[in-house]
N, C-alpha and C positions, 0 to 999 in steps of 0.2 A: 531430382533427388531420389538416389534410391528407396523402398521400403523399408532397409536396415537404419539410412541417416533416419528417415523422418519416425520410426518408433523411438532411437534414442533422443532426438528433439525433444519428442512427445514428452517422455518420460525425466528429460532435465529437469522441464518447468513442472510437470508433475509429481517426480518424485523426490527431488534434490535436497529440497526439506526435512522431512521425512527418515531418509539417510543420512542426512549429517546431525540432526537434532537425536538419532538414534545409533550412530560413531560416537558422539559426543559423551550420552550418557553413559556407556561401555568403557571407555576409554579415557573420562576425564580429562581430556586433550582437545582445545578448541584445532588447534595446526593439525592436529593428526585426522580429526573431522571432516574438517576441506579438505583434506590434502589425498586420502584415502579414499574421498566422495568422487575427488575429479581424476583420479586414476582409473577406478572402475568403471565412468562415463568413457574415459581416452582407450582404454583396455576393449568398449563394448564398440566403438569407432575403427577398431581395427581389424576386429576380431567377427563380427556379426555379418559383414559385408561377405567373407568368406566361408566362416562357418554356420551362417543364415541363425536369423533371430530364435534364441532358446524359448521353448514352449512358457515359461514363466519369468522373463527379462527382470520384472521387478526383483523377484527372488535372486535370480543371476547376481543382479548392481549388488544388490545387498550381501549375497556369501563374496563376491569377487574384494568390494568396499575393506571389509572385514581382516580379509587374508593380507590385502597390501596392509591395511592399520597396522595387525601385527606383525608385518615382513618389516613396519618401520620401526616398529619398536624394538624389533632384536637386535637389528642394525645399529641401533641405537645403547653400546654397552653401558653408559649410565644410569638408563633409566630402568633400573631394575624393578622399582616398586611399578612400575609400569608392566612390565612382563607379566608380574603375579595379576595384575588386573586383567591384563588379556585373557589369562586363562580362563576369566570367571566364565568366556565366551563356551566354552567347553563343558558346562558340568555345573559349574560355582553358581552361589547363593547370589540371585541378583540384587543387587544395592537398593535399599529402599525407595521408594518413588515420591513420598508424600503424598500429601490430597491432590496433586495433579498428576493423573495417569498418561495422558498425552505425551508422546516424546518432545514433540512441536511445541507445545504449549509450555512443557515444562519449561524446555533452551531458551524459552521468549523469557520468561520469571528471572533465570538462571541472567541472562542479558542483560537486565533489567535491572541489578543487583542496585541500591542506593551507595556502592563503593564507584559505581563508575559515573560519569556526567549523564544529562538527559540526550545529549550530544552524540555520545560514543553508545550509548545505549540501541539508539535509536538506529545508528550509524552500522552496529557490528549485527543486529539485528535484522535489518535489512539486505546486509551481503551474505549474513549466513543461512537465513530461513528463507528470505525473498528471494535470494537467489539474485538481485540486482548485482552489477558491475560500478564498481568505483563510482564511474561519470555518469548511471543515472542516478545515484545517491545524491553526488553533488549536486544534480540538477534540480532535485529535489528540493534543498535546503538551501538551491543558490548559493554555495559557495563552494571554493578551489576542489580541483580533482585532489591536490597532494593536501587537502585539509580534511578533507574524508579518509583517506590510506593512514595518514596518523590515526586519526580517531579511533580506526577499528585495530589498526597494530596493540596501539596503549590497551584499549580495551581491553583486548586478547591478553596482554601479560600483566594487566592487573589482575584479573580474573585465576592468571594462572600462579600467581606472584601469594595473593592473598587467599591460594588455595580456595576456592571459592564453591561449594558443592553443587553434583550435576543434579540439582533438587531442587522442588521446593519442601522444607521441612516442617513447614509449620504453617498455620492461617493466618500468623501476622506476619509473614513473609507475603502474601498472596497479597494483604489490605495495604502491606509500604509502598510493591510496586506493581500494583494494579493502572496507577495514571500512565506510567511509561510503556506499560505492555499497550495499554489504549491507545496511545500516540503511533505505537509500531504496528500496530495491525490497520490503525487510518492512513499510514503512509504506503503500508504493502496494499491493501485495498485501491489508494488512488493510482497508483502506480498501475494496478491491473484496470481500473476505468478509464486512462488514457496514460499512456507509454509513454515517458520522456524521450524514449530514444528506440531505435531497433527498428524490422520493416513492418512489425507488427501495431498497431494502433490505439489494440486493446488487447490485454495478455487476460482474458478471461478467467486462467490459472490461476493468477494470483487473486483474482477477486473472490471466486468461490474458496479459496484454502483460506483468507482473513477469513470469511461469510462463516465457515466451517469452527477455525478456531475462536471466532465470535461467540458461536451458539454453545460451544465449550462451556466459557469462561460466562456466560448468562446461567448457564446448568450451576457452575459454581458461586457463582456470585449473584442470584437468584432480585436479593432486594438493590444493588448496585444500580442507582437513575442512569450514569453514566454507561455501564455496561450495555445500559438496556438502549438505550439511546444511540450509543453506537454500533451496536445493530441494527436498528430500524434504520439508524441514517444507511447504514449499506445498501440492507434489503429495498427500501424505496429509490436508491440510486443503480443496483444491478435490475431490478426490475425494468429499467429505460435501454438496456443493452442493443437488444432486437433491435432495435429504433432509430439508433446512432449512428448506423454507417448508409449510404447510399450505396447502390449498387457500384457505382464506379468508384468506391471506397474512401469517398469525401465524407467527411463527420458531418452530421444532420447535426444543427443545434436543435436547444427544448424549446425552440417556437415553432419549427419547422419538423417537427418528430409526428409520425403516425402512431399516435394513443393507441390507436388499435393492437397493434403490437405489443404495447407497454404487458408485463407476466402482472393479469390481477390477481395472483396467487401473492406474487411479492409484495404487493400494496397492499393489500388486504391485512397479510402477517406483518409488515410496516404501518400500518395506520393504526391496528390493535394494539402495539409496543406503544406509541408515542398518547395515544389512549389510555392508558393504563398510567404514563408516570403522569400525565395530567390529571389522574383520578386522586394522585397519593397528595395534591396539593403540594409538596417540596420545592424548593427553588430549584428552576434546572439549569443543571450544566451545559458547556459550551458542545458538547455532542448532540443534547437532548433539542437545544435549540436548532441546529441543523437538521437534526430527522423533524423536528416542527415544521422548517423553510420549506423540506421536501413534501413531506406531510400535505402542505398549501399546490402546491406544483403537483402533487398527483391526483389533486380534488380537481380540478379543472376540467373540464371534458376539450376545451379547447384551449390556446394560451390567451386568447384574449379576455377570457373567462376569470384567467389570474385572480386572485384577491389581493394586490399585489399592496393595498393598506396592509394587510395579516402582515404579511413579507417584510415591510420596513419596519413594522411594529418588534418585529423578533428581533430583526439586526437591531434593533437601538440596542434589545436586550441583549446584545450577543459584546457590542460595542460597549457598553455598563461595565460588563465582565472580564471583555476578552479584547479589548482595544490594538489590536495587533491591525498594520496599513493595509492587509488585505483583508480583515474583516469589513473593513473603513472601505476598505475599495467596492466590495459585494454589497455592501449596504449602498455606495453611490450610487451604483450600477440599478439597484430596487429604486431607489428614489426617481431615478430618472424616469422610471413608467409611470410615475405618479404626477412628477413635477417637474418644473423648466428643465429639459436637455444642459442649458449651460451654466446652470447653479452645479447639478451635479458635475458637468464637465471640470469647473474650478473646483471643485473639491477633489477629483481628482487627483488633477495637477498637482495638489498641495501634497503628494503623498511620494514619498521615498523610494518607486517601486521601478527605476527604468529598468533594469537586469530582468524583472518579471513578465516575460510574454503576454498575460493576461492584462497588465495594466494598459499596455500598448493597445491589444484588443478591443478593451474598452473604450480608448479615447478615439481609435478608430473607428468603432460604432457612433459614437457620440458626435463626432466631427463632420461623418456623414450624414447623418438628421439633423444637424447645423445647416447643411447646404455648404462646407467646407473642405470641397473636395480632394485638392492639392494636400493638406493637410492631414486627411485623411487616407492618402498614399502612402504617403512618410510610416506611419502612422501601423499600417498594413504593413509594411517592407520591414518593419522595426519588430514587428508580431512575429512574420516570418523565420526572421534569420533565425530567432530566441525557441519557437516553436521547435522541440526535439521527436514531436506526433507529425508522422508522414500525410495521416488521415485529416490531421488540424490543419496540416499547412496549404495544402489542398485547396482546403474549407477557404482561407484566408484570402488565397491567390485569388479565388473566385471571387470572393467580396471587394477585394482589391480592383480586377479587373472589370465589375463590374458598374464601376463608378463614374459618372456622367460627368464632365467637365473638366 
């Protein structure tokens, strides 16, 4: 790869956000966003290789971004009240921003609106700020590639249908859809801690830009349990990055991870957050209780050190709450370090999840401390196929392979 491909790499996953959450606001036009975003990407693919990378690229994407926006909107002789907007790019009084100054942060709000489902929220959110494709969204949410392409279409022309501002305007805007923007920056976070799809295994990019608009949206929303919680659950979960890969690019699971590595600058700033809403006494939410899970997992000096009683104790709490088959499943998965392998095995079982990689994984693991090997092949092979992390599948094959009988 030359130096010109791999700066504009760099800079898709880096700055793709950023420039369309900042098209967007300009231009009031989610299609002219993307569509001006990946021109300017395709323009710098063509052009840089030749005319060698501009001393300021970011700056480059961004005036290049801009000019195609408005080449489309001239083109475009209907949308005149669009034209006058363009111009504000030149001179004109910028449109109000609200109490969120963030471009990024705002478009997530703007996404978020309570006019669209939790669905297409999450859905158009994800292709437009994470920068994800189609098929790792669906992967995401386990379901069809063409049920996500609706989702963010509709989105898109509600949004654009019910004139929808590129703002937030007010603090009761910020407290309606604060839970949706929380769910979109947990899916663009997990997405950057292990990749559904691609050769990369962990897109780091996307973990720090959630981490990033996290620490925002904690600025603003300062007494918010959930905010705060879903921070610390990041921060205690990037903090184990270092740790994850083996040199031959196999995923180290948290039994087999070198603590050493682990940033105690993250745990430190993760164990104080989940400290703090345990101080306010409040019932906490289904965030607060996973930076707690982590919280237990980063006290440990070793894994067998686990307080893995803590651990089942929260999932019940999390399970009271949030009864969804994969809470049910991680709760199984805790129990099992505690109690008989094949009680939690059958509970398992009981659970609706074969399309989910991780259930597979689990019965895999479980089948294999049975002494149930054959079974435990299936089992693996089932984990594999579903696994869309190159680094996971790795991990699997080896566990796979390395089964005695």
């Amino acid at each position: 790869m030359t130096q010109a491909a791999t700066v504009v790499e760099r800079l898709h996953q880096e700055a793709w956000p950023h420039l369309v959450a900042s098209l967007a606001r300009r231009f009031g036009d989610l299609d002219v966003a993307e569509e001006a975003a990946g021109e300017a990407f395709l323009t710098a693919v063509e052009r840089w290789p030749v005319d060698g990378v501009p001393p300021n690229p970011t700056g480059w994407l961004f005036t290049t971004a801009q000019r195609k926006a408005i080449d489309r909107i001239r083109r475009e002789a209907k949308r005149e009240a669009k034209q006058v907007a363009a111009s504000t790019i030149h001179g004109g009084t910028p449109e109000p921003t609200g109490p969120v100054e963030d471009d990024t942060l705002r478009l997530m709000f703007v996404c978020c609106h309570p006019a669209l489902s939790i669905e297409a929220r999450t859905a158009l959110t994800l292709r437009l700020l994470g920068g994800l494709s189609v098929a790792e969204i669906a992967h995401a949410y386990l379901v069809p590639e063409t049920t996500v392409a609706q989702r963010i279409t509709r989105a898109k022309s509600k949004i654009k249908t019910a004139r929808i501002p590129f703002r937030v305007p007010s603090a009761q805007d910020i407290t309606e859809r604060v839970q949706g923007v929380l769910g979109v920056l947990y899916l663009v976070f997990n997405e950057g801690y292990l990749a559904s799809s691609g050769d990369d295994p962990i897109r780091a990019d996307l973990s720090v830009e959630a981490i990033r608009l996290a620490r925002l949206l904690r600025r603003l929303l300062p007494a918010d349990g959930e905010v705060a919680g879903l921070l610390a659950l990041m921060l205690l979960t990037e903090a184990r990055r270092e740790a994850r890969l083996a040199p031959d690019g196999t995923l180290v699971t948290l039994a087999d991870q070198d603590r050493t590595r682990w940033s105690r600058q993250l745990v430190s700033e993760g164990h104080a957050l989940v400290r703090e809403r345990l101080a306010t006494g409040e019932p906490p939410g289904p965030y607060q209780l996973q930076a707690a899970i982590n919280a237990v997992h980063t006290s440990a000096a070793r894994f067998e050190e686990t307080d893995w009683s803590q651990v089942v104790s929260l999932y019940d709490h999390m399970v009271a709450i949030q009864p969804s088959p994969i809470v049910r499943l991680n709760r199984a998965v805790a129990r099992a370090e505690l109690h008989d392998p094949a009680q939690a095995l059958a509970e398992i079982d009981a659970l609706d999840l074969d399309g989910y990689h991780a259930w597979h994984v689990a019965r895999a693991e479980l089948l294999r401390r049975l002494g149930r090997p054959e079974e435990a092949r299936i089992a693996y092979e089932r984990a594999i196929r579903l696994a869309g992390n190159p680094a996971e599948a790795a991990h699997l094959a080896g566990r796979r392979d390395g089964l005695v009988g």
